[in-house]
PALOPA-824774 format. One line per 10 residues: number of its first residue (from 1); for each residue y, x, z of C-alpha. Coordinates in steps of 0.2 Angstrom, whole numbers, m for minus. Each point is the difference from the previous one (the first is absolute). Layout:
BEGIN
NUM = Y/X/Z ~ ...
This chain:
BEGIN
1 = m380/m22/m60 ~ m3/m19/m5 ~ 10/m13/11 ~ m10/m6/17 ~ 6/m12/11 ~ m5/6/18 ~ m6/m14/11 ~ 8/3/17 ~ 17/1/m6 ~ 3/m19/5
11 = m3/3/17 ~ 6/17/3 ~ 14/2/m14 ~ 10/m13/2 ~ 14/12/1 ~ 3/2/m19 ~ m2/m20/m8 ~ 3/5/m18 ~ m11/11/m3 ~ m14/m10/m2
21 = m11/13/m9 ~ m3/19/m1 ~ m9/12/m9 ~ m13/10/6 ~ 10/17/m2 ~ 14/m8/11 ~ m1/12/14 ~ 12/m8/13 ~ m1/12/15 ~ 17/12/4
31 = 9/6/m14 ~ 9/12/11 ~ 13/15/m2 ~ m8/19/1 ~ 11/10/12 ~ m1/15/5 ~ 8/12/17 ~ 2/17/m6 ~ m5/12/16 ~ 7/14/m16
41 = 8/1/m16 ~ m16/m7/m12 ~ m2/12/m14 ~ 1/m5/m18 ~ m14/0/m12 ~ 4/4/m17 ~ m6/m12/m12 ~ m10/m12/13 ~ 4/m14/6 ~ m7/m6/18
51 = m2/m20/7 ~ 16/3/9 ~ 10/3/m14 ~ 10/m15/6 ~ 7/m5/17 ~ 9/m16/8 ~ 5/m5/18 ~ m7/6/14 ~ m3/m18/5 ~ m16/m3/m6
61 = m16/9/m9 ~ m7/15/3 ~ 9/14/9 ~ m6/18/m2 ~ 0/16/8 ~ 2/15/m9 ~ 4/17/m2 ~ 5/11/m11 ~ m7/18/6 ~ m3/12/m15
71 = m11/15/m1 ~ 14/15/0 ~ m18/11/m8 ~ m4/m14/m11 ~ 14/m10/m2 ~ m11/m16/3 ~ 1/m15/10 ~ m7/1/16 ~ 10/m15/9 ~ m5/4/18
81 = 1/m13/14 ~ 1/m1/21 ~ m9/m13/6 ~ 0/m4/21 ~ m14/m12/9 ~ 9/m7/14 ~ 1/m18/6 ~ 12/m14/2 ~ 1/m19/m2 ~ 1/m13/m14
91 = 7/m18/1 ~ m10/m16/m3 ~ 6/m15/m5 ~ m8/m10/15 ~ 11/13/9 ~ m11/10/5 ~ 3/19/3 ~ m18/12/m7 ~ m3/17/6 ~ m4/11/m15
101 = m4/17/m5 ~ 6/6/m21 ~ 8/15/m8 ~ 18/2/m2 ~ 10/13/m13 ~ 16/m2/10 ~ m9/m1/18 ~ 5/m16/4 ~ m16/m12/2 ~ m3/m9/m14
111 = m15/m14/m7 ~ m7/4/m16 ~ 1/19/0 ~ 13/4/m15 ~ m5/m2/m17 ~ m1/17/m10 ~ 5/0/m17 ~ m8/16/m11 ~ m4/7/m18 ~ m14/2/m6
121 = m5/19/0 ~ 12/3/18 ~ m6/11/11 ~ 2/m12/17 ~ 1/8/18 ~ 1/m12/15 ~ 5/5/15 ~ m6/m10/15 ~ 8/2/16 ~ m7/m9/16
131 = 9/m10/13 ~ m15/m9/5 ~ m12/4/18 ~ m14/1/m11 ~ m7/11/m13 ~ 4/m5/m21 ~ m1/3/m16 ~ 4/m7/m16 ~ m14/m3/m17 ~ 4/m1/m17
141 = m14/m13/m8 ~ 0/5/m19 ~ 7/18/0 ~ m9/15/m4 ~ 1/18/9 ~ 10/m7/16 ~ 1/15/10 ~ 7/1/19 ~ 8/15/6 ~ m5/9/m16
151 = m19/m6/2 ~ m10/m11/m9 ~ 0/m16/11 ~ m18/m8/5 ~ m6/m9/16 ~ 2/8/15 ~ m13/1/15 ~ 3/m1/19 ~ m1/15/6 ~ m3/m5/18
161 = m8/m14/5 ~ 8/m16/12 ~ m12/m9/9 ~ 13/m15/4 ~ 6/m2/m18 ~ m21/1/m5 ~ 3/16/m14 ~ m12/14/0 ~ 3/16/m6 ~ 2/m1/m21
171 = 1/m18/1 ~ 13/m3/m14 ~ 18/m1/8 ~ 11/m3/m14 ~ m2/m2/m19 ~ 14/16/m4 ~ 7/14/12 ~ 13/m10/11 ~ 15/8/13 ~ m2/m2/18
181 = 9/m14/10 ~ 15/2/7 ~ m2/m3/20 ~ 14/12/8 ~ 16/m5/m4 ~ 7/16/2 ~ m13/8/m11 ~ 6/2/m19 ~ m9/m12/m12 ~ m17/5/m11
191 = 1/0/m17 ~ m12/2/m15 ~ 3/2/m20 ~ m8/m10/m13 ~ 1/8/m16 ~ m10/m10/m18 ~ 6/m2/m17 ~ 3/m15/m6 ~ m11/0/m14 ~ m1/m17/m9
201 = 12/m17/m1 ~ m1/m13/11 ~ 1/m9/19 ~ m9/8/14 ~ m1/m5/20 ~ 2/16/10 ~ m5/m5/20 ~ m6/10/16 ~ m16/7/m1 ~ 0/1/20
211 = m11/m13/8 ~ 6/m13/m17 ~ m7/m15/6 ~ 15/3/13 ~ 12/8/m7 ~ m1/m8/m16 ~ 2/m15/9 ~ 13/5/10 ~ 12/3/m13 ~ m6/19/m7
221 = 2/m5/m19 ~ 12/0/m13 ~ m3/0/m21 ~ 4/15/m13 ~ 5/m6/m17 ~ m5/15/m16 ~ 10/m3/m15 ~ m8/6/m15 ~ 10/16/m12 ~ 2/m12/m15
231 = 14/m5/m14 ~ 2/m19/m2 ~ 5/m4/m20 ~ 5/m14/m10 ~ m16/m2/m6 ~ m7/m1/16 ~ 11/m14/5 ~ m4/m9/m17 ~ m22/2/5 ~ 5/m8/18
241 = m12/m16/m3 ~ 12/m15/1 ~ m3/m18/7 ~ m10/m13/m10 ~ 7/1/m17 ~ m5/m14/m11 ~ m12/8/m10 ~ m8/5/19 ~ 2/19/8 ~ 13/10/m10
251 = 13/14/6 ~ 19/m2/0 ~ m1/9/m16 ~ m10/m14/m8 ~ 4/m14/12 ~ 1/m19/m9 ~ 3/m17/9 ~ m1/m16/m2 ~ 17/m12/m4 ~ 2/m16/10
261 = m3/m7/m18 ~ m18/8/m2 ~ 6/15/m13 ~ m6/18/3 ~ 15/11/3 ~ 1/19/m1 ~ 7/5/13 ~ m2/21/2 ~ 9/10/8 ~ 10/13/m9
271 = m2/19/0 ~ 16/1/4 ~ m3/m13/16 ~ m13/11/5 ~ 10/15/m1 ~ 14/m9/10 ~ m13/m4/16 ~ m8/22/1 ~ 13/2/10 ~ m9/m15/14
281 = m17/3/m4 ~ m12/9/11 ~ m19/6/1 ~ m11/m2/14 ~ m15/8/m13 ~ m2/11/m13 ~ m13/m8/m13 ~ m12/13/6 ~ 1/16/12 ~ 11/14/m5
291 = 8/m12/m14 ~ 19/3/m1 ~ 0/m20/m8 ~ 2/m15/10 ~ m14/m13/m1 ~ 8/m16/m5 ~ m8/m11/13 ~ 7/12/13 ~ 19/m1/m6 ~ 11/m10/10
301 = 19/m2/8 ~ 5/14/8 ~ 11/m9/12 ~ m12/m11/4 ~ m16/7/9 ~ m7/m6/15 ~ m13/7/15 ~ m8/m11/11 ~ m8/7/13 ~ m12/m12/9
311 = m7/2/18 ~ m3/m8/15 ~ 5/2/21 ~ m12/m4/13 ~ 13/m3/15 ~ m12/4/14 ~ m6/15/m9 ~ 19/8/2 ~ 5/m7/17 ~ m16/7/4
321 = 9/19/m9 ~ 17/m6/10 ~ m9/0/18 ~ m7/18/m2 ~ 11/10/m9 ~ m1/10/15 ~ m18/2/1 ~ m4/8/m19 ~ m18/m1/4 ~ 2/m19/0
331 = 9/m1/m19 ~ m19/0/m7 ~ m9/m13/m10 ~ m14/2/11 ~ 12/m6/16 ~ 7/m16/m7 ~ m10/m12/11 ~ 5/m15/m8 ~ m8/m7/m18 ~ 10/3/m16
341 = 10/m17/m5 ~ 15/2/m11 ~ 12/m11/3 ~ 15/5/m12 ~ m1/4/m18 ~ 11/10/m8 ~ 9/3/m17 ~ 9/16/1 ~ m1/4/18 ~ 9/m19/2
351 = m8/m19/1 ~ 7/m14/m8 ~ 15/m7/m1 ~ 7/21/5 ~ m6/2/m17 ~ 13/m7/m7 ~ 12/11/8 ~ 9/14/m11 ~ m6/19/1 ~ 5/10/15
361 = 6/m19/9 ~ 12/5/16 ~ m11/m9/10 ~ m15/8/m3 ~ 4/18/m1 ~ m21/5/3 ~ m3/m11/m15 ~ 9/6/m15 ~ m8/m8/m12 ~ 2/m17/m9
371 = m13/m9/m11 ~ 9/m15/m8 ~ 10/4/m16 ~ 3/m11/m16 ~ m6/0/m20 ~ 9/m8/m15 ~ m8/m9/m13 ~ m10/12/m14 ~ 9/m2/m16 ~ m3/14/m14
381 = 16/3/m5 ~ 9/m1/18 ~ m13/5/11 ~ m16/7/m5 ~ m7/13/13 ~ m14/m8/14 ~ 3/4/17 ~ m11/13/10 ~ m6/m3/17 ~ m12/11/9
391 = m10/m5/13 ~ m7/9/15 ~ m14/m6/12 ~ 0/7/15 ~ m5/m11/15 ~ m21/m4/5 ~ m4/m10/m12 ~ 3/m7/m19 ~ 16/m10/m4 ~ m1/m15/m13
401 = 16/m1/m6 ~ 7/m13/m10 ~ 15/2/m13 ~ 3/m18/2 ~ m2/m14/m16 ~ 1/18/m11 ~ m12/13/m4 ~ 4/19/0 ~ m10/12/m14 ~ m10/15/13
411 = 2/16/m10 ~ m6/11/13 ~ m11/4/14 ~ 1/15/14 ~ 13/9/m12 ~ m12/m3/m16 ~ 6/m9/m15 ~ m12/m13/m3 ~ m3/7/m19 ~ m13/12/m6
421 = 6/17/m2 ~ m12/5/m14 ~ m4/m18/m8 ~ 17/m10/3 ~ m11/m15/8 ~ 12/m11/7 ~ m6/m6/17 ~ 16/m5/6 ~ 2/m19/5 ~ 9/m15/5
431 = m2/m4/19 ~ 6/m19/9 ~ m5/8/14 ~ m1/21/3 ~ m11/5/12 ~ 8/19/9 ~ m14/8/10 ~ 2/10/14 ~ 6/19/m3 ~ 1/m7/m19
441 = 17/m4/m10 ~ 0/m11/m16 ~ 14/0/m12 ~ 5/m15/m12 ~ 14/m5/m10 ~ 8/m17/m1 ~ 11/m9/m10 ~ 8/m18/2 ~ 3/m12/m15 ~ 11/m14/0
451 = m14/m11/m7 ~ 7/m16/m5 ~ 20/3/0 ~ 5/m15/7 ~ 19/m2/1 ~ 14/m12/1 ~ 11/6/m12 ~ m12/3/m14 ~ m10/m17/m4 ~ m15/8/8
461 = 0/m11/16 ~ m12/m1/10 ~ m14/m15/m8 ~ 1/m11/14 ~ 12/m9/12 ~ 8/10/15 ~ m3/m10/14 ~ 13/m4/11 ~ 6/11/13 ~ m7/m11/17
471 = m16/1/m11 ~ m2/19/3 ~ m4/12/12 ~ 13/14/m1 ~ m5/17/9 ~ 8/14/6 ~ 1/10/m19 ~ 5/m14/m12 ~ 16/m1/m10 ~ 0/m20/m3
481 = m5/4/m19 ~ m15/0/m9 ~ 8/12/m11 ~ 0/18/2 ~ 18/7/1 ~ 6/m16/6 ~ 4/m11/15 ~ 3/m18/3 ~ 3/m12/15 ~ m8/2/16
491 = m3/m12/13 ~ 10/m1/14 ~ m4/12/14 ~ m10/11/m14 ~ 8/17/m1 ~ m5/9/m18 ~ m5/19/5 ~ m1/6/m20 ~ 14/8/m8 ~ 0/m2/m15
501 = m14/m16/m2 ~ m12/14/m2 ~ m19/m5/6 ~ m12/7/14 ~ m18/4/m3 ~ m11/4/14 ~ m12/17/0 ~ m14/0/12 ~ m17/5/8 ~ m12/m14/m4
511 = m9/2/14 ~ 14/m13/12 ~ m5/9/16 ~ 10/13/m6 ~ 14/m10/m5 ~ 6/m4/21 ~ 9/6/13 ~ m12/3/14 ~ m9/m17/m8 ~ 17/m7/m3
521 = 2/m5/m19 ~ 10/4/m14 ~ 2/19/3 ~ m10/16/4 ~ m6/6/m19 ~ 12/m11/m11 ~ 15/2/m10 ~ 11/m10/m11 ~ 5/4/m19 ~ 16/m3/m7
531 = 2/m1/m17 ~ 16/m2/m6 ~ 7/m5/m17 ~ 4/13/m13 ~ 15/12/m1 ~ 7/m10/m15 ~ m3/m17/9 ~ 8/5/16 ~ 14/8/m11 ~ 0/m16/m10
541 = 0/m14/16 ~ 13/11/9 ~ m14/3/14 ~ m3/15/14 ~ m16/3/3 ~ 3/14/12 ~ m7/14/m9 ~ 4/12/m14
């Protein structure tokens, strides 16, 4: 956790001026609020405490669907959801209009499918309903014992062979038992059951296993997020490694600094501090499996928890789905006669700048899910717990992306805790740039430090002379200040667009091809940050940053 200086901020971070360095454990990416739609009353656990333990608007961070269903037998979780494929259309910022397929819990099309939000140890039923003209299923990558319609699931085998299409009898037809298509509309819709428990913690991608290179494409995906049976302690809080102290890595219960006059000073946090902040903290991970204690690299904000689910649209590919709705034996992958080109890149179901847009935006009633939220400076005392964000890939190929001038510490991959069960090897790291395979998820935590401090009121200023206002190019996110929670003078005909002289980051695929529109930069696979000064600093300045 030493201090780096990352060599691109220059040219792509110009939004924040006055933080001039950063350490390596800065994670900058969403610090976002955990949220949750209740389809049922959520039972309570006695004695456990789940990673949404803490909720805050519904504007922004992730939004869950769950249910709370209870064995009457057994009196046991079994949160039970109703999934639809059906199709609709999604916005894009170029204007235009997509034709997608995804799963809805409410029936109304929607881009990702909803997120669903389980314990560890639930038995989890899915029922899939389809709207769709051809056949459909769903998988569950990283669950045990999924069973369909009471049956152990496994591939499934034409049964009869289609010359036009090129199967032959016990060629493989789909990856798990799927329900017909629905081609009468008079006919009532087909339905399967998915039935698995939820055996172990973590972030999983759930998509069709019907013909996936299409369906998957086409929208058939969404993400389930297992939270582990654990009780978070004072102690645990205390272990949470904190960020460069100056006798090097430390944990808020041993934390040091330096002084601005070169003197160590110990600068702990309490046990009564950490006591204060249980009632936040959340676990993404046990310390091992079966563990009912939280490991300390996986404890973070409750209310702030992000998913990013990346993926990509090939516009030909679905105008090409459009034209032959009618014709079901067309919806093949086989049948596309054009070449896969994708052309916009998505964050969320949504491209840059919708990214930005709040969750469940009006205007974007298929896309309810936003991917821009904010972050506070780390402090021990004030605010100690990292930011989770889980990340899900899900389109053809690997996505490079780039928590930008920041790096966010992986602590797991594909729902495993990047730690040795039996030998307690740490093998989790910190990532400039975090690769997310296709059908795999990787989730980091992420803090942001207010490095050097600068401000006008405190003789920390910043070391060298502000240039003059005509000397400066001033975009779109800037507050007129070099200081965060403050604004100054803009030029004339500059409108500010911060709030509170908060600063913007920018989060993106490093792979730039994947940051456009339909080849049209900045958008596609990019968000911004905003990291806003501290509840004390906005209390203090009199400012409103928009958020509680």
């Amino acid at each position: 956790m030493n201090s780096s200086r990352n060599p691109d901020m220059n040219n792509e971070g110009a939004a924040m001026k006055s933080n001039n360095t950063f350490r390596r454990r800065t994670g900058f990416w969403l610090g976002a609020a955990g949220v949750c739609i209740s389809i049922g009353a959520v039972l309570p656990t006695s004695g456990v405490s789940h990673a949404a333990s803490v909720t805050a608007t519904n504007e922004e961070g992730m939004l869950c669907t769950t249910d709370g269903t209870v064995d009457p037998d057994t009196n046991l979780p079994t949160p039970t959801f109703e999934l639809t494929a059906t199709d609709g259309y999604t916005s894009e910022p170029d204007g235009n209009a997509i034709y997608d397929w995804g799963y809805s819990a409410t029936g109304a099309f929607q881009l990702p499918g909803p997120i669903l939000c389980v314990n560890e140890g639930d038995v989890v039923t899915v029922k899939l309903t389809n709207n769709l003209p051809v056949a459909t299923s769903i998988q569950f990558p990283g669950q045990d014992n999924v069973t369909a319609d009471g049956a152990p699931v496994g591939p499934v085998s034409a049964s009869q062979a289609d010359p036009s299409k090129g199967i032959k009898v016990g060629d493989l037809a789909s990856l798990v038992p799927e329900v017909a298509g629905h081609t009468i509309p008079a006919d009532p819709l087909s339905a399967i059951t998915y039935k698995f428990t939820a055996s172990q913690a973590g972030t999983y991608l759930y998509e069709s296993g019907s013909d996936p290179q299409l369906q998957v494409q086409m929208g058939l995906f969404g993400a389930i997020v297992v939270r582990p049976n654990v009780t978070i302690t004072a102690d645990d809080i205390l272990k949470i490694p904190a960020d460069g102290g100056a006798a090097g890595v430390s944990t808020n219960g041993t934390f040091k600094r330096l002084g601005r006059d070169g003197t160590t000073i110990d600068d702990h946090m309490t046990v009564d501090e950490a006591n204060s902040f249980k009632g936040e903290a959340a676990c993404a991970y046990a310390i091992k499996p079966g563990s009912a204690t939280c490991d300390p690299l996986a404890i973070y904000d409750g209310s702030r928890e992000n998913i990013l689910m990346l993926s990509e649209v090939d516009p030909g590919l679905h105008t090409y789905m459009e034209q032959n709705k009618s014709t079901p034996d067309n919806l093949t992958w086989n049948k596309y006669p054009g070449a896969y080109e994708a052309h916009y890149f998505m964050i969320n179901g949504r491209s840059m700048p919708d990214t930005l847009a709040p969750n469940k935006a009006a205007w974007m009633p298929g896309q309810p899910y936003g991917a821009m939220a904010h972050v506070q400076p780390w402090d021990v005392h004030a605010n100690p717990l990292d930011v989770l964000l889980r990340y899900v890939g899900v389109g053809v190929t690997g996505y490079d992306f780039h928590p930008h001038s920041n790096h966010e510490h992986v602590i797991a991959e594909d729902g495993a805790l990047m730690k040795g069960a039996a030998t307690g090897n740490d093998n989790t790291e910190e990532k400039f740039n975090i690769m997310v395979a296709p059908g795999s998820t990787v989730d980091a935590t992420f803090r942001w430090t207010n490095e050097e401090g600068y401000s006008s009121t405190d003789d920390n200023r910043l070391p060298v002379a502000w240039p003059q206002g005509l000397n400066m190019t001033e975009g779109d996110f800037w507050s007129g200040s070099p200081y965060l929670g403050e604004s100054g003078q803009l030029n004339a005909g500059i409108l500010g667009k911060t709030q509170c002289g908060e600063y913007y980051h920018v989060a993106h695929s490093h792979d730039l091809t994947q940051a456009t529109n339909y080849g049209i930069t900045f958008g596609g696979m990019l968000t911004l940050i905003k990291v806003e000064p501290s509840d004390q600093a906005q209390k203090d300045l009199k400012l409103d940053c928009g958020t509680d």
